[in-house]
FILUM-125493 format. One record per residue: residue number from 1; residue in three letters; x, y negated, z of N, C-alpha, C, O, CB in turn. Coordinates in steps of 0.2 Angstrom, whole numbers, plus 5000, padded with zeros to 4 digits. Glycine has a CB too. Layout:
BEGIN
[NUM; "Ala"; [X; Y; Z]; [X; Y; Z]; [X; Y; Z]; [X; Y; Z]; [X; Y; Z]]
...
This chain:
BEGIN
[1; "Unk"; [5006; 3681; 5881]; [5010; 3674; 5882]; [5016; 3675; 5877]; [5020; 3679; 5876]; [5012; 3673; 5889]]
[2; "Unk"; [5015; 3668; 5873]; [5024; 3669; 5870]; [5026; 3663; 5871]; [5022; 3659; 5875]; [5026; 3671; 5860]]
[3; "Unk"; [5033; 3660; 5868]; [5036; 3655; 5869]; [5040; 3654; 5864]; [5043; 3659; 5861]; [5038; 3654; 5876]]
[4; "Unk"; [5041; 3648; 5863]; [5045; 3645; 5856]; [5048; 3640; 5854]; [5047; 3636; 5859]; [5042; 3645; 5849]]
[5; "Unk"; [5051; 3636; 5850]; [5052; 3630; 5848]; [5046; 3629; 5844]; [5043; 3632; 5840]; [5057; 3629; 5844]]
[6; "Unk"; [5045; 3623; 5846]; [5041; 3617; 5841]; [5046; 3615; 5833]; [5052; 3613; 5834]; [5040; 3608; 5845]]
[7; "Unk"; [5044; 3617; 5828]; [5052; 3616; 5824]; [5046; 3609; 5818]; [5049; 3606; 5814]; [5056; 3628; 5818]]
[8; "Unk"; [5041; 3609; 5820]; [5037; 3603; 5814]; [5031; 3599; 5816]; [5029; 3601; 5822]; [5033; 3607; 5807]]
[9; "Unk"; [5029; 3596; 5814]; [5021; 3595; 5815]; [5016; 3596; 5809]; [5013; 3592; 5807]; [5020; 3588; 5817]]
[10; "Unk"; [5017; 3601; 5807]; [5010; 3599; 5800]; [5001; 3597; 5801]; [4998; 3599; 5806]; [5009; 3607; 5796]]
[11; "Unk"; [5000; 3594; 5797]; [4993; 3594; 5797]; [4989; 3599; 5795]; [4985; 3602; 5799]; [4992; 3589; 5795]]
[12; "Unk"; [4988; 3601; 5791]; [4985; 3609; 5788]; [4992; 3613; 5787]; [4997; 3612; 5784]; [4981; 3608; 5780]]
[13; "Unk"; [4991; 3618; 5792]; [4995; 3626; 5791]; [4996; 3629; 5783]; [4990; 3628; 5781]; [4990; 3632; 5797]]
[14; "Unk"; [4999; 3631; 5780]; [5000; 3634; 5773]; [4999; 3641; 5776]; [5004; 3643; 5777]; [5007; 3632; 5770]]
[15; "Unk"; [4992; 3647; 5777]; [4998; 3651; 5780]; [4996; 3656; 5773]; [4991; 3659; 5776]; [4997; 3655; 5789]]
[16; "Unk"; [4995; 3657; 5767]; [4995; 3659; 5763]; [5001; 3664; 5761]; [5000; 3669; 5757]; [4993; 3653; 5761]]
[17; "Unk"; [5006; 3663; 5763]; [5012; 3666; 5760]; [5017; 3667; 5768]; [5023; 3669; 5767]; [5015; 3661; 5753]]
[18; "Unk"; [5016; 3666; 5773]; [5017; 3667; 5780]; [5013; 3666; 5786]; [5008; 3662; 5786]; [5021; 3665; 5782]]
[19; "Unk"; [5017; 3669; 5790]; [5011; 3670; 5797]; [5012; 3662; 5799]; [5017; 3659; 5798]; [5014; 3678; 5804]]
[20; "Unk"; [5005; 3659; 5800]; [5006; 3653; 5803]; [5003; 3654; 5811]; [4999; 3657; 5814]; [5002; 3647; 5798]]
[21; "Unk"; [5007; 3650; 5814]; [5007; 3651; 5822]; [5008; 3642; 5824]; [5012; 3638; 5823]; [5015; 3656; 5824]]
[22; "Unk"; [5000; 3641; 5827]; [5005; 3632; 5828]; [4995; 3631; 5833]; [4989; 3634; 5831]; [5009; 3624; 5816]]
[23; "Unk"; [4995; 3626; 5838]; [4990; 3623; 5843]; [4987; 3620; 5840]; [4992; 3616; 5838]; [4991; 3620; 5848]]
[24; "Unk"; [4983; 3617; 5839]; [4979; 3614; 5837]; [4979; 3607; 5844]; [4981; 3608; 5850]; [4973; 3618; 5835]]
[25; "Unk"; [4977; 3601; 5841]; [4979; 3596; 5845]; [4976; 3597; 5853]; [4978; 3597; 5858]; [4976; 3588; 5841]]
[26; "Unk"; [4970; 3599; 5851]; [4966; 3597; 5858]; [4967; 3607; 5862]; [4963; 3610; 5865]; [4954; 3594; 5855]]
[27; "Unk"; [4973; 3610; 5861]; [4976; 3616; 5863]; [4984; 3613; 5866]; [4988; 3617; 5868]; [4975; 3622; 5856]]
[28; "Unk"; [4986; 3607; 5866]; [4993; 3606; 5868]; [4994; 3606; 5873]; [4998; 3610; 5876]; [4996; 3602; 5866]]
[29; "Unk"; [4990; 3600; 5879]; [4989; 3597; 5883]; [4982; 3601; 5888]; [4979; 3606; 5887]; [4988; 3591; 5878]]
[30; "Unk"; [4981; 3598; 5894]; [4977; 3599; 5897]; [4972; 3594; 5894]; [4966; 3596; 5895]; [4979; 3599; 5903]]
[31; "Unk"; [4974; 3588; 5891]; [4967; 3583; 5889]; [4972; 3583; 5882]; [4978; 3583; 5881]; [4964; 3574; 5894]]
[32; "Unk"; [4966; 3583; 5876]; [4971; 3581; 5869]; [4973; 3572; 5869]; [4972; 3567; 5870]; [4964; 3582; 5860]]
[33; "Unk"; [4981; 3579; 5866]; [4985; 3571; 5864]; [4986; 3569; 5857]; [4985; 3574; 5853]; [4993; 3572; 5866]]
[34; "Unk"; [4987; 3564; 5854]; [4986; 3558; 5850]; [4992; 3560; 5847]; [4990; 3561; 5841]; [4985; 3552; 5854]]
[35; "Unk"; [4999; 3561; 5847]; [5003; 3560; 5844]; [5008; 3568; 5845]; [5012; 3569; 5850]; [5005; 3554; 5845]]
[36; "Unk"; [5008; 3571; 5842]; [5014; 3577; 5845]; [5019; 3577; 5842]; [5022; 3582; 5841]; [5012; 3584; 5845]]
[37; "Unk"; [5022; 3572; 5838]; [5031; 3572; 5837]; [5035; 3573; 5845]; [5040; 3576; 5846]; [5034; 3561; 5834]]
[38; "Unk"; [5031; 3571; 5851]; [5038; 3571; 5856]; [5038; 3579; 5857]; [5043; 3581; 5859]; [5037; 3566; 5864]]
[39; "Unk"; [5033; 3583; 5854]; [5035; 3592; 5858]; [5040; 3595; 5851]; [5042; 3601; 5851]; [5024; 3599; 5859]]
[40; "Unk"; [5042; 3591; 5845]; [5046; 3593; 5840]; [5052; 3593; 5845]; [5055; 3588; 5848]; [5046; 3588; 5833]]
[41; "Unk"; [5055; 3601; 5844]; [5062; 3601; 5847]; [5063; 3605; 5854]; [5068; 3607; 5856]; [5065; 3593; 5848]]
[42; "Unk"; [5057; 3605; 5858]; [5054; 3606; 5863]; [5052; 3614; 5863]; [5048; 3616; 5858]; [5049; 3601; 5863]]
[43; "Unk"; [5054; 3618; 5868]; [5049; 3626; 5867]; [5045; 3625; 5872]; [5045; 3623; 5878]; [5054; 3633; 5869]]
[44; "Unk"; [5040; 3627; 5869]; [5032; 3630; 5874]; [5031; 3635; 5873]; [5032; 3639; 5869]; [5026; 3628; 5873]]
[45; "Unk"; [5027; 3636; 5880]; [5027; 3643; 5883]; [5017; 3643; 5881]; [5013; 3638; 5883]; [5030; 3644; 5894]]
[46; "Unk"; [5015; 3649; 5875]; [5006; 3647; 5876]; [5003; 3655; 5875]; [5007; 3660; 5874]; [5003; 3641; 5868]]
[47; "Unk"; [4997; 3655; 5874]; [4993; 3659; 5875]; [4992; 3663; 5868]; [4991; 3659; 5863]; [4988; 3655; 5878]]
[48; "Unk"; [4992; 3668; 5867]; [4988; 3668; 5857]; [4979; 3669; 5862]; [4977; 3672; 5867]; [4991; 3679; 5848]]
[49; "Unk"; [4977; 3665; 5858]; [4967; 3665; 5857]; [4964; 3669; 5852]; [4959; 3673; 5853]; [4963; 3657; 5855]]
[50; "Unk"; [4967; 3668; 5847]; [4965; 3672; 5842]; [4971; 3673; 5838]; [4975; 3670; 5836]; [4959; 3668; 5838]]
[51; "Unk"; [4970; 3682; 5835]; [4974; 3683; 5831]; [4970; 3687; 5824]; [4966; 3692; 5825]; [4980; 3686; 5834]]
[52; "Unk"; [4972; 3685; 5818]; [4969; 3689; 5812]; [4973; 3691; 5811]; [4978; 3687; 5811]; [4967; 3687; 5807]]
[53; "Unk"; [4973; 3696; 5809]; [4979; 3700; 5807]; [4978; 3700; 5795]; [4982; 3701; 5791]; [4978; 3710; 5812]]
[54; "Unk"; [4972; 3701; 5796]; [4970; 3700; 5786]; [4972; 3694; 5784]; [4974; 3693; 5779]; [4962; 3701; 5783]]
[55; "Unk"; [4971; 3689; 5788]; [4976; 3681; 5785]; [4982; 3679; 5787]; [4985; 3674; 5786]; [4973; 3674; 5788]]
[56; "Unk"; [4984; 3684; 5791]; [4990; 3682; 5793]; [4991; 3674; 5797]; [4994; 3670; 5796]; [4994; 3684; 5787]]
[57; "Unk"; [4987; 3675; 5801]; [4984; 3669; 5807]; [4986; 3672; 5814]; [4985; 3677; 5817]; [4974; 3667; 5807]]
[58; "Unk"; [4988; 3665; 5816]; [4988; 3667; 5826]; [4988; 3659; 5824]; [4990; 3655; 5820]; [4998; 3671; 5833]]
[59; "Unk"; [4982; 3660; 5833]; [4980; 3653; 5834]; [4982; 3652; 5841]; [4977; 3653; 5844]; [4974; 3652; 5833]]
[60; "Unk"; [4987; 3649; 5845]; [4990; 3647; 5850]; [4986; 3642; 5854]; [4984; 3638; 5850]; [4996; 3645; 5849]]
[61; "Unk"; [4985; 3643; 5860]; [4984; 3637; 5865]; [4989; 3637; 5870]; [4990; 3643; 5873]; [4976; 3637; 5868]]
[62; "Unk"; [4993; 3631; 5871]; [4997; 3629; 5877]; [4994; 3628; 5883]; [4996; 3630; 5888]; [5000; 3624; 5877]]
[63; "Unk"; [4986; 3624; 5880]; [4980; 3624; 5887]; [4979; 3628; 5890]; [4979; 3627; 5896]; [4974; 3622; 5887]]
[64; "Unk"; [4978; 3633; 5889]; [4974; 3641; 5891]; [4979; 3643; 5895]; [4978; 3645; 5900]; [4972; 3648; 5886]]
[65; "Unk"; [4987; 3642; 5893]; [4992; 3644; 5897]; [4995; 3639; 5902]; [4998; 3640; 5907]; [4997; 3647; 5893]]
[66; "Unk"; [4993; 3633; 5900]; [4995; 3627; 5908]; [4987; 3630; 5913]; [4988; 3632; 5919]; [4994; 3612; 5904]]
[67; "Unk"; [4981; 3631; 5911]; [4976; 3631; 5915]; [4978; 3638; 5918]; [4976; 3638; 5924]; [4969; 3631; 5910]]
[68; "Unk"; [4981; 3643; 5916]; [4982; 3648; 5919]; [4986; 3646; 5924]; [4984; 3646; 5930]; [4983; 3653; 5915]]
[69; "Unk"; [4992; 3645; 5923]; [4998; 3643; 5927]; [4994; 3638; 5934]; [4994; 3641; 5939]; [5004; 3639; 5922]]
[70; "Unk"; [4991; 3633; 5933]; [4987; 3630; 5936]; [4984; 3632; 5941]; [4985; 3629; 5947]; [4984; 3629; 5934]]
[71; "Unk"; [4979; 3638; 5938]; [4973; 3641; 5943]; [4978; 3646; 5948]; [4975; 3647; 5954]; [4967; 3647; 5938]]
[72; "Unk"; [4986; 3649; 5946]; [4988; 3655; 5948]; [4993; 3649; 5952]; [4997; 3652; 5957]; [4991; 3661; 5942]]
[73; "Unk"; [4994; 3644; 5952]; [4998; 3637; 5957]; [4993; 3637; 5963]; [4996; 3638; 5968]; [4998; 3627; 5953]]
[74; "Unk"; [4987; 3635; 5962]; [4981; 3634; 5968]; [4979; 3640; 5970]; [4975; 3640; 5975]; [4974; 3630; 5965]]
[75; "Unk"; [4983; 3648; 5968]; [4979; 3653; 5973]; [4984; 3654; 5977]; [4982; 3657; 5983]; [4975; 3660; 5970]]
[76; "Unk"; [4990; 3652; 5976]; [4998; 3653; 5980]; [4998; 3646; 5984]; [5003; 3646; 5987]; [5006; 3653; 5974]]
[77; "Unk"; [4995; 3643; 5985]; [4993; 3636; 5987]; [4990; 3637; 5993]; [4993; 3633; 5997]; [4989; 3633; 5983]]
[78; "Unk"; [4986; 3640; 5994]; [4978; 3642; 5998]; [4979; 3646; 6002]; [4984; 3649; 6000]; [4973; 3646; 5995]]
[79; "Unk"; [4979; 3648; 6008]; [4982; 3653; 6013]; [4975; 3655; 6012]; [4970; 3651; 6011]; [4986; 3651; 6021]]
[80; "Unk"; [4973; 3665; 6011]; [4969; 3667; 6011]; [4965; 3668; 6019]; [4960; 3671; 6019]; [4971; 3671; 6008]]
């Protein structure tokens, strides 16, 4: 798990000359959102899914980490 500022929105990542780190749309949200200016400014807490280390790529999902938090809400939830 990491957590960070939103500091942009790009549409294609440059990571050619740095490490690029950023969700893809349908990874922000529990259902994909349409616009993500409002998370610019905003820190999120996400998951890495995938990391390449020869492209210098991390691929974050915030979903995998709300779905976790989620599943770990409904087992504290539950009286065994």
């Amino acid at each position: 798990m990491v957590s960070g500022p939103v500091i942009e929105v790009v549409r294609r990542p440059d990571c050619r000359h740095r490490l690029a780190r950023f969700p893809a749309r349908s990874l922000v949200e529990l259902r994909r959102v349409r616009e993500l200016q409002p998370y610019v400014g905003r820190t999120i807490e996400a998951k890495i899914i995938e990391l390449d280390r020869n492209r210098n790529n991390v691929v974050l999902s915030r979903r995998a980490w709300l779905e976790e938090a989620q599943k770990e809400q409904r087992g504290t939830s539950w009286p065994t």
